[in-house]
C-alpha positions as CSV (number, residue, x, y, z in Angstrom):
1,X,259.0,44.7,161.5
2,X,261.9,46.0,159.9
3,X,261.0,44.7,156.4
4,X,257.1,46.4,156.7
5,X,259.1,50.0,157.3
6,X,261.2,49.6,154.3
7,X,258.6,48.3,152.2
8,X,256.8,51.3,153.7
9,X,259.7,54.0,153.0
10,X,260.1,52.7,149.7
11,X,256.3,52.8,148.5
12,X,256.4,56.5,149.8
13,X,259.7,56.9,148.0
14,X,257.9,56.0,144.5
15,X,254.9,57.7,145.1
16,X,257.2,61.0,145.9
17,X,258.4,60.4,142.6
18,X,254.9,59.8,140.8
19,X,253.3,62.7,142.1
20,X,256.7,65.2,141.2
21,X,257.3,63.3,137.7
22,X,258.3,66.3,135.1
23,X,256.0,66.6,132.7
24,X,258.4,67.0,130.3
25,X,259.7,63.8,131.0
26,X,256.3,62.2,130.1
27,X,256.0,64.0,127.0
28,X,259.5,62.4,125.7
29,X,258.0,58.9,127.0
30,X,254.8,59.2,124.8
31,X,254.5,57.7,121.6
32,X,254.3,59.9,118.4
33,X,251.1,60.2,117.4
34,X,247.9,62.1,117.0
35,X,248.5,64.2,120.1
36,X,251.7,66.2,120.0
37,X,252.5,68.8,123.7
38,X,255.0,71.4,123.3
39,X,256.9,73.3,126.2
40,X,255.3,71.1,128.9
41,X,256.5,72.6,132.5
42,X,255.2,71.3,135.6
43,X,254.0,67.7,136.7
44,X,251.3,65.2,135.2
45,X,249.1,66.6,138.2
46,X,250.1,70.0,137.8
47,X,251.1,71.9,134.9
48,X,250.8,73.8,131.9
49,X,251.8,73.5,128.2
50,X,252.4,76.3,125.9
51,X,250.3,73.9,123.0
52,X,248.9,70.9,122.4
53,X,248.0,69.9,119.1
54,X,245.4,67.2,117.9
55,X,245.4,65.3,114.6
56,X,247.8,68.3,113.2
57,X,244.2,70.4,112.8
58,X,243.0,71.5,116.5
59,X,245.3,73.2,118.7
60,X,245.0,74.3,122.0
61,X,247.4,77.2,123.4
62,X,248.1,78.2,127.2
63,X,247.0,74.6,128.3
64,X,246.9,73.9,132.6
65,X,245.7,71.1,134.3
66,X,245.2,70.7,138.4
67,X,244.3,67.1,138.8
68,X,242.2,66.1,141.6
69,X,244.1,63.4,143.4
70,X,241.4,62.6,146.4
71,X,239.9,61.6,142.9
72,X,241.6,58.7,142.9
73,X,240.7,57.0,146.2
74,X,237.3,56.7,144.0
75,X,239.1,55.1,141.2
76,X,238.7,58.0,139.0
77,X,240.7,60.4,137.8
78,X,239.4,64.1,137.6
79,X,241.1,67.4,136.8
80,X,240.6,71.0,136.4
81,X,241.3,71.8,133.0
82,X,241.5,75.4,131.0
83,X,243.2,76.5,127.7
84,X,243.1,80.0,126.1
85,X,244.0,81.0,122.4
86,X,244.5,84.4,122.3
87,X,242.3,87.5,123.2
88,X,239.7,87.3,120.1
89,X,240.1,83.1,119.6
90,X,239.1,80.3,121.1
91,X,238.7,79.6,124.9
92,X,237.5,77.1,127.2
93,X,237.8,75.5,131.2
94,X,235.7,73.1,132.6
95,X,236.2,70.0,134.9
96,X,236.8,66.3,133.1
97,X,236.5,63.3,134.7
98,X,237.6,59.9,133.6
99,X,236.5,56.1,135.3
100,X,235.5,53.1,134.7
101,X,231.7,54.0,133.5
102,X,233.7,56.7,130.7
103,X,233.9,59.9,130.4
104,X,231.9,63.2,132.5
105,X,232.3,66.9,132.9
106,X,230.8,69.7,134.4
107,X,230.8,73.4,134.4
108,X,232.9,73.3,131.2
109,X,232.7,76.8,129.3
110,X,233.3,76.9,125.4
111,X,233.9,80.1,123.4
112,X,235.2,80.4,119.9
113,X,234.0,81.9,116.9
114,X,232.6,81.2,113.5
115,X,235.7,81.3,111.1
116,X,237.3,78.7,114.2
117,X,233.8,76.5,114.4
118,X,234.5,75.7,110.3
119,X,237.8,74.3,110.5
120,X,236.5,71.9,112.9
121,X,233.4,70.8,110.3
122,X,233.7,67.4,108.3
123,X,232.4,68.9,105.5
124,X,232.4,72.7,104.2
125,X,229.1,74.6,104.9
126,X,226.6,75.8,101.8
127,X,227.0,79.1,103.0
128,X,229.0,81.7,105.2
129,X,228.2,82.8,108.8
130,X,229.4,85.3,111.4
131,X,229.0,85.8,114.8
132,X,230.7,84.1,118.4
133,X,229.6,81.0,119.7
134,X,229.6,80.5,123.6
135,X,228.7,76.8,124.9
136,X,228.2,76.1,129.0
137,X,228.1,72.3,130.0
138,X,226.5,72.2,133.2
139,X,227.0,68.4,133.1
140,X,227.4,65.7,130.6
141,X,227.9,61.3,131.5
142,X,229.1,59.8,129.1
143,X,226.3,56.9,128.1
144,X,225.2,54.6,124.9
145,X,224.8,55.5,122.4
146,X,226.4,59.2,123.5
147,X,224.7,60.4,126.9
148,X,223.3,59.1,130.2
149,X,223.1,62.6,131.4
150,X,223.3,66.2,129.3
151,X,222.5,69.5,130.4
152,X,224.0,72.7,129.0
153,X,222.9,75.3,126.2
154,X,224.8,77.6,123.3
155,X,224.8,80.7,121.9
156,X,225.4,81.9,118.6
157,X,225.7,85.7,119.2
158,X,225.3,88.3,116.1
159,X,224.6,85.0,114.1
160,X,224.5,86.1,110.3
161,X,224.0,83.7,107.2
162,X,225.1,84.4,103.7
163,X,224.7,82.7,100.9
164,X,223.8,83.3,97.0
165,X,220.2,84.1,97.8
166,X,220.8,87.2,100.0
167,X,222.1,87.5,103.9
168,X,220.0,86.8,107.0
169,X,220.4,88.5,110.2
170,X,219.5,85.8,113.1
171,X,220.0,87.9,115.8
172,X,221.7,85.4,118.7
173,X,220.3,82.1,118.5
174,X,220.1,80.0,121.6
175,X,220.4,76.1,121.8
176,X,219.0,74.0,124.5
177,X,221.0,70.5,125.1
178,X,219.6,67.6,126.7
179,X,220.0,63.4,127.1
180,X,217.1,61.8,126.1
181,X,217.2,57.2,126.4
182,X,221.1,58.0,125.4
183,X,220.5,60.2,122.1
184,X,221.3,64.1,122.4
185,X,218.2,66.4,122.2
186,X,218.6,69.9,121.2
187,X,215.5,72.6,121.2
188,X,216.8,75.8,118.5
189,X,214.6,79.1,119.0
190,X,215.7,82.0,116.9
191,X,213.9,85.4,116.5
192,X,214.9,88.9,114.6
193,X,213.1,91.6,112.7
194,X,213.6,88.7,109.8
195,X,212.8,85.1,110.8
196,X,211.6,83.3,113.4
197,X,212.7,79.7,114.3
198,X,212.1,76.8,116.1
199,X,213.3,73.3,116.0
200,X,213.5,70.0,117.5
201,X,216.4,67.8,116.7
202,X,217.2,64.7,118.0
203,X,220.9,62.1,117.2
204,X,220.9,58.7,118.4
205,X,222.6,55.6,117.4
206,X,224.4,55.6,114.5
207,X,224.2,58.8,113.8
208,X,220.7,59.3,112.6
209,X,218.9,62.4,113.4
210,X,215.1,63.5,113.6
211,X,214.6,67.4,113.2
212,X,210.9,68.8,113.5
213,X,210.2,72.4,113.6
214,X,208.9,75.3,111.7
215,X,210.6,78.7,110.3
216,X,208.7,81.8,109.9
217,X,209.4,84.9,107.7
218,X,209.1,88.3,108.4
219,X,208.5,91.1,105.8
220,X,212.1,92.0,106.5
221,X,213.1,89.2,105.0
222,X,214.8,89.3,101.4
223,X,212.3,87.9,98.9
224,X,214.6,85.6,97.5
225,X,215.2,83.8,100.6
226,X,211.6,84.0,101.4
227,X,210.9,82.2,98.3
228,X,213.3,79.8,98.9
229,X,211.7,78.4,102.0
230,X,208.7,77.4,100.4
231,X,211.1,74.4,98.8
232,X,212.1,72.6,102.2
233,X,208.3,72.6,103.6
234,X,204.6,72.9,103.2
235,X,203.1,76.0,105.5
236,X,201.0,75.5,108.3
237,X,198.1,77.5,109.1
238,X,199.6,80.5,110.3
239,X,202.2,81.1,107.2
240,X,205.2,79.1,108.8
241,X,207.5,76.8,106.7
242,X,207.1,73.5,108.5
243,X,210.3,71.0,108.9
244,X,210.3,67.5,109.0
245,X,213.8,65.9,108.0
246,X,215.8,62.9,108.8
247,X,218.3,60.7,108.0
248,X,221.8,59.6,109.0
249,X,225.1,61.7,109.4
């Protein structure tokens, strides 16, 4: 009886200690790497950091993280998470979830602007755009070969492109995300005094990607560009520029 209360005081003992570990002491016991966290205060279920870098390129500022721990009677571990770059740069919070069937999240909230959304490209765009994008992930499972489940949408908001052939006002541009068999569907309608849009795009394994839709011109529309759109489609019956493309990322 005696040894079952020690053994008892001591797994309380250690789980006192887990659950008011110093995050800073975690972030001296990690190994140098892609991830680097500076001015960590709190614990590793409660806490903030004043930044935490990723692969030297993406940083997030004013990081804090509430984890869940009921969570883990599930065998999964799930936090409330939020970061926040400055008054005019990127933002986000949401809640991330992590178990053995991968990775979820729901009612995660992205905002961040053009000139931040290009640094974050693989390659460099044709042409430059404005305008603030805001993203809402209502919920996303993680599946193969990306999704089992995907709901959310984004908005690019005063969207304007530029390039050599003239500048196009897009107005705000909304994107509709969904999970479709594992490959992530997104529906693109677009409408201003100068173009109309729509498009269907679809990414599955591998990185291939289907995109069907059709673009529409206005007499707003600068004839240069206007010309131009007659090289990536035939027109339908009613004067649209139709799309078909695909291919692999």
């Amino acid at each position: 009886m005696k040894f079952k209360i020690v053994v008892l005081i001591v797994l309380v003992y250690l789980m006192t200690l887990v659950v008011n570990l110093p995050m800073a002491v975690v972030v001296d016991w990690l190994p140098r790497g892609s991830i680097k966290i500076n001015n960590a205060t709190g614990t590793i279920w409660k806490g903030q950091a004043k930044q935490i870098v990723v692969n030297r390129k993406l940083s997030f500022d004013n990081v804090k993280w509430d984890v869940q721990l009921m969570a883990l009677l599930t065998l999964n571990l799930e936090a409330d998470a939020s970061f926040n770059n400055g008054s005019q740069a990127m933002s986000g919070k949401g809640i991330v979830r992590y178990g053995f069937s991968g990775i979820s999240a729901s009612n995660v909230i992205l905002d961040l602007s053009s000139k931040e959304l290009l640094t974050l490209l693989p390659m460099r765009l044709p042409a430059k755009i404005s305008g603030d994008f805001s993203a809402v992930i209502k919920e996303f499972t993680q599946g193969k070969p990306y999704c089992e489940q995907l709901q959310g949408n984004v908005l690019w908001q005063n969207a304007v492109v530029s390039s050599q052939l003239g500048v196009v006002n897009l107005s705000s541009p909304t994107v509709d995300l969904g999970c479709d068999n594992g490959e992530v569907t997104a529906f693109v309608t677009q409408e201003s005094d100068e173009l109309a849009t729509t498009l269907d795009i679809s990414l599955g394994e591998g990185g291939i990607y289907k995109l069907n839709g059709e673009i529409q011109g206005t007499d707003n529309l600068a004839p240069s560009i206007a010309q131009s759109l007659t090289w990536i489609g035939p027109k339908n019956e009613n004067g649209a520029t139709t799309l078909s493309f695909s291919g692999q990322l």
